[in-house]
N, C-alpha and C positions, 0 to 999 in steps of 0.2 A: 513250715519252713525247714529245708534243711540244707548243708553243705555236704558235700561227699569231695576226699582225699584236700581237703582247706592244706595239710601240709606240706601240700607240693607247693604255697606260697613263703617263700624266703621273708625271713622276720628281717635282716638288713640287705644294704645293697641295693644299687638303682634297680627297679622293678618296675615294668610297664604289664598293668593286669589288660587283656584282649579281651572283649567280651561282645557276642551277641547283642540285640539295641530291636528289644520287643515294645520297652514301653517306659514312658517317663520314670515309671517305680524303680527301674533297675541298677541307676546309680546308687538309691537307698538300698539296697541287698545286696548289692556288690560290697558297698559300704559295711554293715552290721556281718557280711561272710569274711570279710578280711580282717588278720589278725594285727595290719597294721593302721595308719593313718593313710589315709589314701589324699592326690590332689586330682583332680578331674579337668575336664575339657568340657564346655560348653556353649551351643551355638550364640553367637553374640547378641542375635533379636532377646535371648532371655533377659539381658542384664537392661534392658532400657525402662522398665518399673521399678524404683526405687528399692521400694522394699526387699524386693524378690532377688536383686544386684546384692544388697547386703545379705541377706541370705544365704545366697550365692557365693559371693564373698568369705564369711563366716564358715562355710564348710570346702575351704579350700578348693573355688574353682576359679578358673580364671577362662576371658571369650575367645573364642575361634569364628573365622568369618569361614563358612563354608564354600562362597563363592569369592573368587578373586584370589588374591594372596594373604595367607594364612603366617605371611613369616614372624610377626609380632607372639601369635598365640605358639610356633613351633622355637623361636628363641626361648619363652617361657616354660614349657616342656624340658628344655634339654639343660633351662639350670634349675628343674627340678630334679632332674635326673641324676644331673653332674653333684649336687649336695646329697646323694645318698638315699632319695627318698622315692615315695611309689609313686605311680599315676596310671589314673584307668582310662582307656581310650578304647573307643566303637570303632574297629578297621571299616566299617562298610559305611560311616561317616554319615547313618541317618538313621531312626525304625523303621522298621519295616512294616510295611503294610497289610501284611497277608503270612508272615512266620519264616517265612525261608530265608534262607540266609543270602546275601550276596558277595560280587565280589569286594576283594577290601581295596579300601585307599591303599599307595604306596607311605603313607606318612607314618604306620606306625614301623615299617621298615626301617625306614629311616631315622626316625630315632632309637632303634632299637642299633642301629649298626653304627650309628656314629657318638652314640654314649656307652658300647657294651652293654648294654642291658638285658639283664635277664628277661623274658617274658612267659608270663603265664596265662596261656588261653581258657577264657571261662564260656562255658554254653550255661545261660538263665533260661531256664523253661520253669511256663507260670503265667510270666508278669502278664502277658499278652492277655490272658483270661481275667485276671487280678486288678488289670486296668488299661483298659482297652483307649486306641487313639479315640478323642473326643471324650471320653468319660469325667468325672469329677470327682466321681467317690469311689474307693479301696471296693473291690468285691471279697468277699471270703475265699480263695482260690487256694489250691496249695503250690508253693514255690520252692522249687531245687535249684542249686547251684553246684554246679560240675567244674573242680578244678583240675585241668590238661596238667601232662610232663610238662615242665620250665623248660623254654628251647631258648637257645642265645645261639645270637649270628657268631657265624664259624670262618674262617679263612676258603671256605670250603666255597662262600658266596662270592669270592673276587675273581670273577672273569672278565676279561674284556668283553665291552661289548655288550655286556646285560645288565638289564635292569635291576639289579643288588637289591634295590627296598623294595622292589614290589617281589621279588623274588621270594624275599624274607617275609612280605606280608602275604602271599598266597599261601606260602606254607603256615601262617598263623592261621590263617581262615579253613586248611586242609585239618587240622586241630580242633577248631571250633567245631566246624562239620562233624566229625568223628565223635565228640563230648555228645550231639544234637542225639544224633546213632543211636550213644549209649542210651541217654534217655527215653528215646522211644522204644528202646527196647525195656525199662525200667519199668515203664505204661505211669 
């Protein structure tokens, strides 16, 4: 396990970490590479087992419905944001199947652009080896975590006429890509 450049993540200050979504493990690693408390998003089918809700719960996440409207899970987001604090969100809004990345929801645009939030693009390469969809058990794999420049929306996004969060979220995913790069160049 390792982090490379972890100080490009701002120790205060609303902060939304962007990150690649290989595999269940990577909340846990995004978690143990950040230097602060993180709160997460998670699709709402998780929380309907007791336990796994408290769990859940317990490590500050709170549901998002991936289909329909998500406004309940996006008002919680934005007064985590608005109290100063971090939150890690998957632009591309599922794992992937096969490693590649795709393109992102416009949501983390948008709260990036209507709380000022700093964001910091992470690429997790590993988990996908480490614990693959269907698996149960941890494999011995090795796991890097790549933290991108902190990019915050700029006045530079308000044009008529365009889509401002997706704008902001394709350039968060043109980041993540670039982080993906370096690693494969890393081997």
């Amino acid at each position: 396990f390792k982090v490379f450049e972890r100080h490009r993540i701002p120790k205060k200050g609303p902060l939304i970490i962007a990150s690649n979504h290989a595999s269940f493990l990577d909340p846990v690693i995004i978690g143990v590479a950040s230097p602060r408390m993180l709160n997460f998003m998670a699709r709402h089918d998780l929380f309907h087992n007791r336990f796994f809700r408290w769990l859940l719960r317990g490590l500050n996440t709170f549901p998002v419905k991936r289909e329909g409207s998500a406004l309940s899970a996006f008002k919680e987001a934005i007064r985590i944001l608005r109290e100063q604090k971090a939150l890690v969100v998957f632009p591309e809004g599922t794992r992937t199947r096969d490693g590649s990345l795709r393109r992102a929801h416009s949501g983390v645009g948008l709260l990036a652009v209507k709380t000022s939030s700093t964001v910091v693009p992470v690429y997790v390469d590993g988990t996908r080896g480490a614990l693959p969809r269907g698996a149960f058990f941890i494999r011995f794999k090795p796991v890097r975590v790549y933290c991108g420049k902190p990019l915050k929306p700029g006045e530079s996004l308000k044009r008529e006429g365009e889509d401002i969060y997706q704008r902001f979220a394709d350039s968060v995913m043109e980041s993540i890509s670039a982080l993906r790069l370096k690693a494969m160049k890393k081997g």
